[in-house]
C-alpha positions in Angstrom: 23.1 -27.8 -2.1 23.2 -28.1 -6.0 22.8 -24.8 -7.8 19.4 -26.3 -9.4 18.3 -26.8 -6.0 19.3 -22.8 -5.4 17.5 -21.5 -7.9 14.2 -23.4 -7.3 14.4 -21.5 -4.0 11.3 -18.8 -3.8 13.6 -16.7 -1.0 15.9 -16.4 1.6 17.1 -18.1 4.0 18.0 -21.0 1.9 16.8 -23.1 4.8 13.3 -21.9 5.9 12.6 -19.6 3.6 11.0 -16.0 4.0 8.3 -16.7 1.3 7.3 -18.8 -1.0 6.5 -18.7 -4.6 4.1 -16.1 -6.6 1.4 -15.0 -6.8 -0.4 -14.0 -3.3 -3.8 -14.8 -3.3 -6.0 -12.4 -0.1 -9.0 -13.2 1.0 -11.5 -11.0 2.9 -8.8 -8.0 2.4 -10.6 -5.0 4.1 -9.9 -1.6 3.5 -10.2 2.1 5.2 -9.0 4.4 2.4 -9.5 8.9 3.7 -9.0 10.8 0.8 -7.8 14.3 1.6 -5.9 17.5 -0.6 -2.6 18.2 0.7 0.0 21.0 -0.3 1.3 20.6 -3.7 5.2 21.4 -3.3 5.3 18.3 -0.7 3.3 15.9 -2.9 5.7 16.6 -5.9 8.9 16.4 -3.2 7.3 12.7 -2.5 6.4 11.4 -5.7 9.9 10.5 -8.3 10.2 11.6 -11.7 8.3 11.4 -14.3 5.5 10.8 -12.8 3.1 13.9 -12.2 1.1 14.1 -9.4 -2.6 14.4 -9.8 -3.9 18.2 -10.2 -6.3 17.1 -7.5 -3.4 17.4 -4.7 -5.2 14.3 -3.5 -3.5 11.7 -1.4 -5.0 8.5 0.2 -3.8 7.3 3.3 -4.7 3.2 3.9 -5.7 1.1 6.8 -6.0 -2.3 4.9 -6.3 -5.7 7.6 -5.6 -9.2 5.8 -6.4 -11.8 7.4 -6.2 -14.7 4.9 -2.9 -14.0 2.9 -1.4 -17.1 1.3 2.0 -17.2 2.7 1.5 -14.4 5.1 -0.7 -15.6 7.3 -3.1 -12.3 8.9 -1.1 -8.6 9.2 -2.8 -5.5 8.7 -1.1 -2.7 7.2 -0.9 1.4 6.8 0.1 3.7 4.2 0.3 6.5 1.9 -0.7 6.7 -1.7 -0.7 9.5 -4.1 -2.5 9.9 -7.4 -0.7 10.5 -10.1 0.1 10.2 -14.2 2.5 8.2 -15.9 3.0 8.9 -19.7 -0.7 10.3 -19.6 -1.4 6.5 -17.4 -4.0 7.1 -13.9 -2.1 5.2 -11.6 -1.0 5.3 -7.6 2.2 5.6 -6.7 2.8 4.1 -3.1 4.9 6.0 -0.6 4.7 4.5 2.6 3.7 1.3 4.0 3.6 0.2 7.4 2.9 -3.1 8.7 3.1 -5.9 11.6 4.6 -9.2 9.6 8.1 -10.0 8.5 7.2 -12.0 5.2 5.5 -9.4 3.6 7.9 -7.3 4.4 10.5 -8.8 2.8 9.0 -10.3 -0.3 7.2 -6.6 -0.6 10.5 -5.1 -0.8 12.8 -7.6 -2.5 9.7 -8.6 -5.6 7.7 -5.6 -6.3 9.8 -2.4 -4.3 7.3 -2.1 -1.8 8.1 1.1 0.7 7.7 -1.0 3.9 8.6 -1.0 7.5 7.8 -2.9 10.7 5.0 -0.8 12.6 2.2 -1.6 14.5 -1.4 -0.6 12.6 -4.6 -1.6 13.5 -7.9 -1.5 11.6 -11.1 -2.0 14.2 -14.6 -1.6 14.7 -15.1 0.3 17.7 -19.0 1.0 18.8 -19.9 2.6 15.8 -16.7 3.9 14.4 -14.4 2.1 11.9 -11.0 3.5 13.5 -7.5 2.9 12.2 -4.6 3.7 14.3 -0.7 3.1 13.5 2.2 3.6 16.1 5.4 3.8 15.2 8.5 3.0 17.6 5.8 3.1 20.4 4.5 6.5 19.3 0.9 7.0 17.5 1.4 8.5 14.0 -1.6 8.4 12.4 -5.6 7.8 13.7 -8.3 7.8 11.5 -12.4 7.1 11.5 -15.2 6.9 9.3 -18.5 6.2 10.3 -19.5 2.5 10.0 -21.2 1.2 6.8 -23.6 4.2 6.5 -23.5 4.7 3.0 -23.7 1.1 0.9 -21.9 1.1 -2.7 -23.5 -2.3 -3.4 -25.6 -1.2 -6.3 -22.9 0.7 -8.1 -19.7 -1.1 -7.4 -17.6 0.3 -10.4 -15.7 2.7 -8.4 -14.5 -0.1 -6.3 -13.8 -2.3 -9.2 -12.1 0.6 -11.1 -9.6 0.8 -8.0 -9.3 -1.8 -7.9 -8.3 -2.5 -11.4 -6.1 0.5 -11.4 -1.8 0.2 -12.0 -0.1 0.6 -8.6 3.4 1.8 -8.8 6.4 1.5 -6.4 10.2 2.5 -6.1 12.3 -0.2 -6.0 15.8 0.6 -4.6 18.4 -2.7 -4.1 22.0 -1.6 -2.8 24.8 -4.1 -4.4 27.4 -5.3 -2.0 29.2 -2.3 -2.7 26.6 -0.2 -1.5 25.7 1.2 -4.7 22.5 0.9 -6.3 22.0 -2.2 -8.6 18.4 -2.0 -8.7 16.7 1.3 -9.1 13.4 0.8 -10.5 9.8 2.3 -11.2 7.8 -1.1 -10.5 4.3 -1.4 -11.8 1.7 -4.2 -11.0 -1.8 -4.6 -11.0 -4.1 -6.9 -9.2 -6.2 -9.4 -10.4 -8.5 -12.1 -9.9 -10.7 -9.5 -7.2 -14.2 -9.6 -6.7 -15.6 -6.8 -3.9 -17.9 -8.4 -1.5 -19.1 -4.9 0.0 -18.2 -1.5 -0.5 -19.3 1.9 1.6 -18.6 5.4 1.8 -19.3 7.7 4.0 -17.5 11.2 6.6 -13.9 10.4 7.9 -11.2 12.5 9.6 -7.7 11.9 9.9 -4.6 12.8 12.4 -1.0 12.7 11.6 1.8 13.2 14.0 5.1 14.0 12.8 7.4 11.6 13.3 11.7 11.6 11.6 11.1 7.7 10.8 7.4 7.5 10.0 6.4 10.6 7.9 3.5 10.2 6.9 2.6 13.9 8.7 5.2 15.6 5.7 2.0 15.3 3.4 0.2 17.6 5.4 -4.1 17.9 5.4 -5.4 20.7 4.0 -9.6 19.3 3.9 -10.9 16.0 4.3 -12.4 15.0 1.0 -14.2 11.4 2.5 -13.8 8.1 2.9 -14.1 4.6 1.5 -14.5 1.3 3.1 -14.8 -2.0 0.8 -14.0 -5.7 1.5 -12.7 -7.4 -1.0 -10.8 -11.3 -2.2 -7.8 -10.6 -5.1 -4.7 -11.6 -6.2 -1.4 -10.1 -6.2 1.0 -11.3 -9.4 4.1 -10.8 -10.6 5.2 -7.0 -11.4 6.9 -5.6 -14.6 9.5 -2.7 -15.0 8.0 0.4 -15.8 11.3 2.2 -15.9 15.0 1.2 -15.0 17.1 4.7 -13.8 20.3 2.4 -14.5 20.0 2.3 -18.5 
């Protein structure tokens, strides 16, 4: 193999690689997003400086299913998000991320810093109830609900669009051979390309179960604030460094 030929390659393994080449286009990408306030002192131990966390103490957790993702075939996914500021910025910083598919896995990590593990979420329709469930080394974590499209967005979709829109932020950490770091990044990106194709709010509740290796319970609920439930076809591109701890 000639080192031209190497460094056309999109990933690892050389032969059969884990992903190919950017960007990731998603169609019919559905969301569950329960927005609740949790205690401040456990938001602030989550989220790395500088960013400030959101005076709101909110925090989102995600069901997201996807079952039309260029190079990644259909997963769904679960996480946790947190609200915060960068240099006076609105962004979301992303915590946790949980999912059922090894090429997102890896290019999420190894591209953008992506905070994700191998899981088993689920996002369904059940009866009348939009329910999200993720276990975790065969134990449930997290279940949440919301009731099913009761309250339609469709004639004011800017919130949708604005989160859309909004700059996600992760923390990219990349040992070198020694061990040490040799990446140790805040990564930014944002989405493009998105158009929703309906969006609906509407009551929710949540359960988290502590877990050592899943901990999404350490950002304990203090009140249910609601939730959100939008479909929507975007694109994710290439990230940029919003800071570098190394320099």
């Amino acid at each position: 193999m000639k080192k031209k030929e190497i460094l056309s390659l999109p990933s690892m393994p050389a032969m059969g690689p884990s992903y190919p080449h950017l960007p990731f286009r998603f169609v019919n990408r559905e969301y569950m997003i329960i927005i609740y306030e949790s205690d401040a002192d456990a938001i602030r131990q989550a989220v790395p400086e500088p960013l400030v966390p959101d005076k709101s103490n909110q925090v989102f957790y995600e069901w997201i299913q996807m079952p039309d993702s260029s190079g990644f075939g259909d997963y769904c996914e679960s996480g946790v998000v947190i609200p915060c500021t960068y240099k006076g910025e609105p962004l979301n910083y992303v915590a946790q991320m949980y999912l059922n598919d090894d090429p997102p896995i890896a290019a999420g990590r190894e591209i953008w810093g992506f905070p994700k593990k191998w899981a088993h979420p689920k996002l369904e329709v059940v009866e009348d109830t939009l329910t999200g469930t993720l276990v975790y080394a065969g134990q449930q974590v997290a279940m949440g609900t919301m009731t099913y499209k009761h309250e339609s967005q469709a004639r004011n979709p800017e919130k949708t669009l604005a989160s859309l829109g909004k700059t996600q932020v992760n923390l990219k950490i990349i040992p070198d051979v020694d061990g040490k770091p040799a990446i140790a990044q805040l990564v930014a990106y944002n989405l493009t390309e998105f158009s929703v194709k309906g969006s609906w709010t509407g009551p929710a509740r949540l359960n988290l179960i502590p877990h050592v290796n899943a901990p999404v319970a350490d950002l304990p609920i203090r009140k249910i604030v609601g939730g959100r439930h939008f479909i929507a076809d975007l694109t994710l591109p290439a990230g940029r460094v919003l800071l570098d701890y190394l320099k």
